[in-house]
N, C-alpha and C positions, 0 to 999 in steps of 0.2 A: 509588078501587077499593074495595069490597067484600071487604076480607080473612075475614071472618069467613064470608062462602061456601065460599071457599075453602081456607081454612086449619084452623079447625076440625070438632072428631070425631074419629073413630077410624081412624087409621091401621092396618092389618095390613101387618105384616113380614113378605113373602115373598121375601124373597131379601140375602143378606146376608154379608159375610166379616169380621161380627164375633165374634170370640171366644166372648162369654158367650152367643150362641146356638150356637155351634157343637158347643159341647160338649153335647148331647142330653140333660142333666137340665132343662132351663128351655123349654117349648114353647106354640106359641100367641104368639106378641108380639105387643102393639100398642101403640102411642102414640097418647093423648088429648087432643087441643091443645084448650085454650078460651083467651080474650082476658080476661085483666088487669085492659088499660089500653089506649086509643087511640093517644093522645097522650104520649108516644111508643107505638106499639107492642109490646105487651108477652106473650108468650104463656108460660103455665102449662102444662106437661107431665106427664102422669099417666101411667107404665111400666107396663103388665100382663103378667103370663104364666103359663102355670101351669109347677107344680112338686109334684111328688108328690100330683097327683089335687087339688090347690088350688088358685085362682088368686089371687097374689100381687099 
């Protein structure tokens, strides 16, 4: 299978009951998966969001 089709890019969080979005200072989230390693499978995570007119 082709993970990097589908597993990779940019995720947007729309919907969620985690905490550090909950509380309305940290807006816009998304997760940016890119690929590692194959072998084993290995994905890298990059958190975005803004906060005070920044994105973090």
């Amino acid at each position: 299978m082709n993970y990097q089709k589908y597993l990779t890019g940019s995720w947007q969080i729309i919907g969620t009951t985690f905490n550090l979005w909950l509380k309305g200072d940290r807006t816009e989230p998304s997760i940016t998966y890119s690929i590692v390693n194959n072998q084993p499978l290995t994905l890298l995570d990059q958190v975005r969001f803004r906060k005070n007119n920044k994105m973090k």
